[in-house]
C-alpha positions as CSV (number, residue, x, y, z in Angstrom):
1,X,-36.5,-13.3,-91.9
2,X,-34.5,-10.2,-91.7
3,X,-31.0,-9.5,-90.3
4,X,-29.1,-6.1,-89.6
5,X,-26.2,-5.7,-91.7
6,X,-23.4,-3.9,-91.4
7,X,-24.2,-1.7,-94.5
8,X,-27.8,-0.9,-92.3
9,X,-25.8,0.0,-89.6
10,X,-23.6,2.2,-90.8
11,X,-26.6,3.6,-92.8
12,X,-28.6,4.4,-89.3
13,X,-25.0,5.4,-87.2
14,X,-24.5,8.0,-90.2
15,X,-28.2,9.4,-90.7
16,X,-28.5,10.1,-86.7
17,X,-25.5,11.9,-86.4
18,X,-26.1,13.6,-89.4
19,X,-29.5,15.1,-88.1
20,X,-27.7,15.5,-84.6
21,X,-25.1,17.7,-86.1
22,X,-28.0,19.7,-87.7
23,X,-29.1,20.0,-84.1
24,X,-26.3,21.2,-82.5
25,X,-25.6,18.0,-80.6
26,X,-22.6,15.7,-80.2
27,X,-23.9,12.4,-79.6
28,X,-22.6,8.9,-79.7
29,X,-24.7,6.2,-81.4
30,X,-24.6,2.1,-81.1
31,X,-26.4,-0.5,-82.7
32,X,-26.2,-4.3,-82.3
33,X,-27.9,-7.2,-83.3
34,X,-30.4,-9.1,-81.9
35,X,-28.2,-10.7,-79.4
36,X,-26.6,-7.3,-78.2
37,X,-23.6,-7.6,-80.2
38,X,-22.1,-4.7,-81.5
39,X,-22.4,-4.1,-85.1
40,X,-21.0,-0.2,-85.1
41,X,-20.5,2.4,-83.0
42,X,-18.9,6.0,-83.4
43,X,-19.1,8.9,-81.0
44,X,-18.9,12.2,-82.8
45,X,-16.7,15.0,-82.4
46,X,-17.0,16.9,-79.4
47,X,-19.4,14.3,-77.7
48,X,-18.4,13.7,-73.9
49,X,-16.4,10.5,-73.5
50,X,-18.4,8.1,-71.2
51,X,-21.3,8.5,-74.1
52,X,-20.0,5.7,-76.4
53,X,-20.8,3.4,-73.1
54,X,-24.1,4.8,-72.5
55,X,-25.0,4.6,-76.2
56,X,-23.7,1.1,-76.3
57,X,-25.8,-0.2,-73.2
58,X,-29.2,2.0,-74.2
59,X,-28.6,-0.3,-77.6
60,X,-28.3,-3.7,-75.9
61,X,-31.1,-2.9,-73.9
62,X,-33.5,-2.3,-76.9
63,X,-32.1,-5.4,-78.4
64,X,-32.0,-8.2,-75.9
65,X,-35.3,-7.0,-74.2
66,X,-36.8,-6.8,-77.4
67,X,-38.5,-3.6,-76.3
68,X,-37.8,0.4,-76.6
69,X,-36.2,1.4,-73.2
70,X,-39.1,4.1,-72.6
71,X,-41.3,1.3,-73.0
72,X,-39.7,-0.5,-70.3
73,X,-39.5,2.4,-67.3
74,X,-42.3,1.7,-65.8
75,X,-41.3,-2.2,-65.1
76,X,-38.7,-0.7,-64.1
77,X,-39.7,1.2,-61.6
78,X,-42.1,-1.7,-60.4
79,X,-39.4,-3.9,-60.0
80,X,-36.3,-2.2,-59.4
81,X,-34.4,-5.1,-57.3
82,X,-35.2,-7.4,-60.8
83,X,-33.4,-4.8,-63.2
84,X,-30.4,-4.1,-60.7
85,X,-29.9,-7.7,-61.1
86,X,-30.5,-8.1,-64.7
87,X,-27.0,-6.3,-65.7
88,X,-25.9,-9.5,-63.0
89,X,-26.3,-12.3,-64.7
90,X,-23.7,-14.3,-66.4
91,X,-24.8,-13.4,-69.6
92,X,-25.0,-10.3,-69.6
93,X,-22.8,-8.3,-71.6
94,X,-23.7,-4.9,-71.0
95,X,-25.9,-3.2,-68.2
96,X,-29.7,-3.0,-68.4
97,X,-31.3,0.6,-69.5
98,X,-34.5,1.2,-69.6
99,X,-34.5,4.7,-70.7
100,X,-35.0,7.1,-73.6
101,X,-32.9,7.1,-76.7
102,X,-32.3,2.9,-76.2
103,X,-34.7,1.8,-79.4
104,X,-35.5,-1.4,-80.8
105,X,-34.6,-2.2,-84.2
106,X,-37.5,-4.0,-86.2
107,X,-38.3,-5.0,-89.8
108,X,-40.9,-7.0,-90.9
109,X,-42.2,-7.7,-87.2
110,X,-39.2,-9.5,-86.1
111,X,-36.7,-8.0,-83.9
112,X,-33.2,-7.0,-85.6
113,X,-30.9,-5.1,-83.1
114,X,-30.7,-2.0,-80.9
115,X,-30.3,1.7,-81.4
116,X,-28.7,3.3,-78.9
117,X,-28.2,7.2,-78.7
118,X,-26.6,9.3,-75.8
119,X,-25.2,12.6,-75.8
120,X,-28.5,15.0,-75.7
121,X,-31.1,15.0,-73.0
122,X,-33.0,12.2,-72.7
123,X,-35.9,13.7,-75.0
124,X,-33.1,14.6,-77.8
125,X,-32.1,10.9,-77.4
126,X,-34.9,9.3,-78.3
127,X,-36.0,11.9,-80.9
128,X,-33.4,11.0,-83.2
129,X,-33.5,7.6,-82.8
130,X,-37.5,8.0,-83.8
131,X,-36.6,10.3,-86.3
132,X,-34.4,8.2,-88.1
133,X,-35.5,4.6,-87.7
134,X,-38.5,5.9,-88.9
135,X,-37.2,7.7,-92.2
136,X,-35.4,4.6,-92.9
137,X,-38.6,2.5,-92.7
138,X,-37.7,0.6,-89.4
139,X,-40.9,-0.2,-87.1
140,X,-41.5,1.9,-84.1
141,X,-44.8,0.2,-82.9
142,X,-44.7,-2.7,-80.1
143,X,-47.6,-4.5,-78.4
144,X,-48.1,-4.7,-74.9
145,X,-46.1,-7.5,-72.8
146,X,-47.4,-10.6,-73.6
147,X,-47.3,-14.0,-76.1
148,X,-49.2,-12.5,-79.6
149,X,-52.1,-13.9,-80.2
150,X,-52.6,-14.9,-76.1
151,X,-54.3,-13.1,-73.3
152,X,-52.4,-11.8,-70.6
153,X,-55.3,-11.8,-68.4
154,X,-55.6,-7.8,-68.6
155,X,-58.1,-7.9,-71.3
């Protein structure tokens, strides 16, 4: 089984604001581990100051949901009493985001941590966190809601 380490964090936090800087952004980047703990975090120079926040919540979103935040807008917006009350509950560290630029770190199939990036538009965001989890040779693909190898009764 894998694990993030620190040295992969740092490795990710540095390579997307890196690119970013090549951009002409100033973003802030999070990742945590599977349980939505912080592993690193670093906002860059000139990004606005709430962006460390966002960066950190888009990450424990990807992490503890164990899904990219685009891929969960749509439940969402199905549901929006259930996510409103997600960031609610006694375990939760950081509030729910299901949005762009809030990516799910995964190696080998199993579920590692959280990306989180904030700073460009929402497009920019998730872009580099694409960009760069797949250079590094994170996995980007997920399958639909459901236990693997069970219906979900939409086949």
């Amino acid at each position: 089984m894998s694990s993030l380490t620190l040295e992969a964090a740092d490795e990710i936090i540095d390579a997307v604001i890196e690119r970013a800087l090549v951009l002409g952004k100033a973003v802030s980047v999070a990742v945590v581990d599977d349980g939505g703990f912080p592993v690193g975090i670093r906002r860059s120079d000139g990004a606005r100051p709430l962006t460390p926040d966002i960066a950190r919540a888009k990450a424990y979103t990807a992490a503890v949901m164990q899904r990219p935040g685009r891929m969960l807008k749509k439940w969402q917006e199905s549901q929006p009493v259930f996510f409103s009350q997600l960031s609610q509950l006694p375990g939760a560290a950081m509030p729910i985001m299901a949005t762009e630029g809030s990516v799910t770190i995964k190696k080998d199939g199993v579920v590692i941590g959280g990306l989180g990036v904030a700073g460009g538009t929402a497009d920019e965001d998730q872009q580099l966190a694409d960009e760069i989890l797949d250079s590094l040779g994170y996995e980007l693909e997920f399958p639909a809601w459901g236990v693997p190898g069970k219906p979900t009764g939409k086949e």
